[in-house]
C-alpha positions as CSV (number, residue, x, y, z in Angstrom):
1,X,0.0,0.0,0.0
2,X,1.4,3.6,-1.0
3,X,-0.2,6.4,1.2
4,X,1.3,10.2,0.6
5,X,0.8,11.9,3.5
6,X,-0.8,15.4,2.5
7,X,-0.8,18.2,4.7
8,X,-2.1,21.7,3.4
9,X,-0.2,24.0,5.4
10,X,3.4,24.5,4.4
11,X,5.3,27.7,5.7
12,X,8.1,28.2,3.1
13,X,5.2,27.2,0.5
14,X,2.0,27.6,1.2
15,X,-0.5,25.5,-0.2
16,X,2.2,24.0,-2.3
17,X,0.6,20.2,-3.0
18,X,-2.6,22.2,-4.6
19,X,-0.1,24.0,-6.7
20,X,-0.2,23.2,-10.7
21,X,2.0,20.9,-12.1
22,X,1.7,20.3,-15.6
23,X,-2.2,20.5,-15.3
24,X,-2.8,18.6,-12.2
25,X,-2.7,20.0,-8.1
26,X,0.9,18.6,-7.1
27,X,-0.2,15.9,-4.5
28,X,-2.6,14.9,-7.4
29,X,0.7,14.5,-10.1
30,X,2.8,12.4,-7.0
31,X,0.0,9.8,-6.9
32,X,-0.4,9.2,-10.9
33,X,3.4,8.7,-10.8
34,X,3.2,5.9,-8.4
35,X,-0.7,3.9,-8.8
36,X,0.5,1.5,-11.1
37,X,3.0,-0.2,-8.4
38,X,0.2,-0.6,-5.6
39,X,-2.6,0.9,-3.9
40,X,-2.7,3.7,-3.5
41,X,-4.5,6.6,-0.8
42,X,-3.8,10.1,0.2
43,X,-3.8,10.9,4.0
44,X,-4.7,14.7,4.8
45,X,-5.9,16.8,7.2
46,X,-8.2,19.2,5.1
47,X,-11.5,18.4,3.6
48,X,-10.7,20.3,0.4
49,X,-7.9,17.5,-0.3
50,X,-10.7,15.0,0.3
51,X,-12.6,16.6,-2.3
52,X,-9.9,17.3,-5.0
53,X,-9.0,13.4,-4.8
54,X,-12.8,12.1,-4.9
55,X,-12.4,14.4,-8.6
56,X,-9.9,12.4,-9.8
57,X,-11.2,9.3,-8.6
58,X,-8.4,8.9,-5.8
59,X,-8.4,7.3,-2.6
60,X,-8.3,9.9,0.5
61,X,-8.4,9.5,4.1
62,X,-9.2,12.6,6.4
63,X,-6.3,12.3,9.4
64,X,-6.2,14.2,12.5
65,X,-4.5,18.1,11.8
66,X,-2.8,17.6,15.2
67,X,0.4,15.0,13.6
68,X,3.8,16.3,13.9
69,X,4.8,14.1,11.3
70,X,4.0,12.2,7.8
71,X,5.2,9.5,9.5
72,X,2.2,9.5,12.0
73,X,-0.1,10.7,9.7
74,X,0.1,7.8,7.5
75,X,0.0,5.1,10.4
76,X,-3.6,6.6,11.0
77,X,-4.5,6.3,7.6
78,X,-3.3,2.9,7.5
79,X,-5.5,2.1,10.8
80,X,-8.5,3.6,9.3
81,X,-7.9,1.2,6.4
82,X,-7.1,-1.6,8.4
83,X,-3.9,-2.9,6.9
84,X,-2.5,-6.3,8.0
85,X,0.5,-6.0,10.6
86,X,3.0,-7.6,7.9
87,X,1.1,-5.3,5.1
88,X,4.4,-3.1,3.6
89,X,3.3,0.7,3.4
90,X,5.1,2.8,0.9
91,X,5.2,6.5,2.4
92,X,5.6,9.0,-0.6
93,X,6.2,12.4,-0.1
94,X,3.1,14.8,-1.6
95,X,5.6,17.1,-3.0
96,X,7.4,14.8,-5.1
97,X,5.8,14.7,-8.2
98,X,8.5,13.7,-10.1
99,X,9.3,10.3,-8.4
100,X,10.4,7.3,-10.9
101,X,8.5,4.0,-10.5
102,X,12.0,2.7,-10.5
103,X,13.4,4.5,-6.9
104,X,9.8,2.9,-5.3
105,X,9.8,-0.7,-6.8
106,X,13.4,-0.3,-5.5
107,X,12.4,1.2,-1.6
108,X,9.2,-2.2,-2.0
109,X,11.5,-4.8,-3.2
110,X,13.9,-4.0,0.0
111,X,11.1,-4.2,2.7
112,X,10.1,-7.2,0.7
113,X,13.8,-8.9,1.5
114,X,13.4,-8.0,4.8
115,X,10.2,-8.9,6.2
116,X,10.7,-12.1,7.0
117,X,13.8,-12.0,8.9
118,X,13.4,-9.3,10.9
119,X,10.8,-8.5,13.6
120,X,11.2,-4.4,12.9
121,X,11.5,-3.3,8.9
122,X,12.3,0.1,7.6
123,X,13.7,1.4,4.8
124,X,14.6,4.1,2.4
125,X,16.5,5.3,-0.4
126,X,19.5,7.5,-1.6
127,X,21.5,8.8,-4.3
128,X,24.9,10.1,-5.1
129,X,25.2,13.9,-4.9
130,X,27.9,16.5,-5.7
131,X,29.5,18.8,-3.1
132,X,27.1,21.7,-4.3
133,X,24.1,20.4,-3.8
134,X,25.5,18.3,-0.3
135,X,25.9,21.7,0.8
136,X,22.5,22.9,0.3
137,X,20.5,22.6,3.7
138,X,17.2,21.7,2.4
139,X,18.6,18.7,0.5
140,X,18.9,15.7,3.3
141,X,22.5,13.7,3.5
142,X,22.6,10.7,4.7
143,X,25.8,8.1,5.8
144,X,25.8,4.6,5.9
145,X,27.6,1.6,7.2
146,X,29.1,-1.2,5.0
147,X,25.6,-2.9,5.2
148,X,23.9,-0.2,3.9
149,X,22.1,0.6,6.8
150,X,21.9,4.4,7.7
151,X,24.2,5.7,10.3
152,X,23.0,9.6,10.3
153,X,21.1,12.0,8.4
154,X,21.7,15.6,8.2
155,X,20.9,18.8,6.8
156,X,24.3,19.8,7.1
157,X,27.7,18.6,5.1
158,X,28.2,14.9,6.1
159,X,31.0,13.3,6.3
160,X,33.3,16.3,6.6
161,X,36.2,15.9,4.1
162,X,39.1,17.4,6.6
163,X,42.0,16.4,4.4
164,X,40.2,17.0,1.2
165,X,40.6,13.0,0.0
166,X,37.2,13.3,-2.3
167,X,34.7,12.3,-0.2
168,X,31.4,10.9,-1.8
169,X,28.4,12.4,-0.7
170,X,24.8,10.9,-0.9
171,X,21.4,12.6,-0.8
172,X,18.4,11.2,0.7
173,X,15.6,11.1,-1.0
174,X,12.1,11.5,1.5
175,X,10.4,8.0,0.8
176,X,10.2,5.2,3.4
177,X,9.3,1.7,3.5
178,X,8.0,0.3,6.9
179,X,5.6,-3.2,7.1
180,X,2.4,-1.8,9.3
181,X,3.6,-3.6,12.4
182,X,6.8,-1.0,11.9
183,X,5.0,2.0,11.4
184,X,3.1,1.3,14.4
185,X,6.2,1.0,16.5
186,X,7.6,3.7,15.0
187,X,5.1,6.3,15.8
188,X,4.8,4.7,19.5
189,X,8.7,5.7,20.1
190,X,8.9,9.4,21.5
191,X,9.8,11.8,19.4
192,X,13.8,12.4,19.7
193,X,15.8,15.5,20.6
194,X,18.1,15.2,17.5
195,X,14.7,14.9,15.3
196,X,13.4,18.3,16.5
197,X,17.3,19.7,16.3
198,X,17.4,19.0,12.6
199,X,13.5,18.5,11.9
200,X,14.3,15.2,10.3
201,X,12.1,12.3,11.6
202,X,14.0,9.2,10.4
203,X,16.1,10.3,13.2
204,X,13.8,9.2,15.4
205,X,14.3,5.9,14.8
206,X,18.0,5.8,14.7
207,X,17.8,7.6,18.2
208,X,15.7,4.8,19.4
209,X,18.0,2.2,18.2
210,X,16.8,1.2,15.4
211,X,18.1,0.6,11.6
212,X,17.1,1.7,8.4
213,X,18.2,0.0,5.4
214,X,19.1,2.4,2.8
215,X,18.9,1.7,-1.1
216,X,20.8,3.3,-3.6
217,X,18.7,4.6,-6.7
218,X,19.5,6.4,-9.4
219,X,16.8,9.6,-9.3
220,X,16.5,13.2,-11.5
221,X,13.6,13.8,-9.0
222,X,13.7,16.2,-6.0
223,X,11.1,17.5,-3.5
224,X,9.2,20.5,-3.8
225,X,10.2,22.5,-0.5
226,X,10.0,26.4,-2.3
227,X,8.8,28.2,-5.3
228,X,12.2,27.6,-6.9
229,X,12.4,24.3,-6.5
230,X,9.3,24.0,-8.5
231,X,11.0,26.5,-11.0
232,X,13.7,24.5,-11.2
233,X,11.3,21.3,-11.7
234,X,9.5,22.8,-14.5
235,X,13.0,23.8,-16.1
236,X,13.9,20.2,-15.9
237,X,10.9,18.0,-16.7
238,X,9.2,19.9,-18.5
């Protein structure tokens, strides 16, 4: 099951998921790039989301407005829809209209590899970056261990290249894979005083001591944070 957690307010970008991409509101684009891999059902907190996916013949789910998190929103969408505890949710991000069907058949074939060996399954993805954009604040870094499992994310510049021997540098890319019994446990943890530090909620998890497999992809896509990155969007796919 994909669900895109939608939440109309946004404060660098207000209403940005109704804005028009190519014809369609963006939440609206983000969910025809990714119904052919799975269900698929928008979680939101405003009625006039409701309506505008009823239009186009989309599943919606009205969540609570008081979620901190996508994270959260989704596990109460998945609730109200009663998913199965070894059911694998695909959280998409509403302002990524752009997403290849690639990077999330990559994120569902992971949590299907893991699933039945381990009791707690979450996972993401990332790509390889150049020192320009790694330095960019609103594009998440991630490192990872030998196993590919994620050791910290960061709006800053990680891993700091001190002697300048060409380090690599990976961006994370805001799509998760949990299975429902996850997601549950997930959004049971407390929220984490690095998570509120960097306003990254994956962290939550890794401050609870838990992993998250990373996969790499190869992605043009990028979320929608500002009215330039949707500039810049347009520019490139259109």
């Amino acid at each position: 099951m994909i669900i895109i957690p939608a939440r109309l307010a946004s404060t660098r970008f207000p209403n940005k998921i109704l804005t028009d991409v190519f014809g369609l509101p963006m939440v609206i684009k983000t969910v025809k790039a990714v119904e052919s891999i799975d269900d698929t059902a928008i979680a939101t907190d405003s009625e006039e989301v409701v309506k505008i996916a009823q239009k186009h013949g989309i599943k919606a789910i009205l969540t609570s407005v008081n979620h901190q998190s996508g994270t959260d929103r989704i596990n109460e969408a998945a609730q109200k829809l009663s998913l199965k505890n070894d059911e694998i949710v695909i959280n998409v991000q509403a302002d990524e209209p752009f997403i290849e069907t690639s990077v999330v058949l990559a994120l569902k074939k992971r949590v299907e590899s893991l699933k039945n060996q381990h009791e707690w399954v979450m996972a993401s993805c990332y790509k390889k970056i150049d020192k320009t954009d790694a330095l960019d604040p609103n594009l998440v870094k991630v490192v990872t261990d030998k196993n590919q499992n994620a050791l910290y994310f960061s709006r800053s510049l990680i891993p700091y290249d001190r002697e300048n021997k060409g380090a690599e540098y990976f961006g994370h890319l805001g799509l998760y894979g949990f299975t429902f019994r996850s997601l549950q446990a997930f959004c049971a943890f407390a929220p984490a005083p690095l998570e509120e530090i960097e306003k990254l909620e994956q962290l939550r998890a890794l401050y609870h001591g838990k992993t998250i497999s990373m996969v790499e992809v190869e992605s043009r896509s990028f979320g929608i944070d500002t009215k330039e990155d949707l500039a810049k969007a347009i520019k490139v796919f259109g």
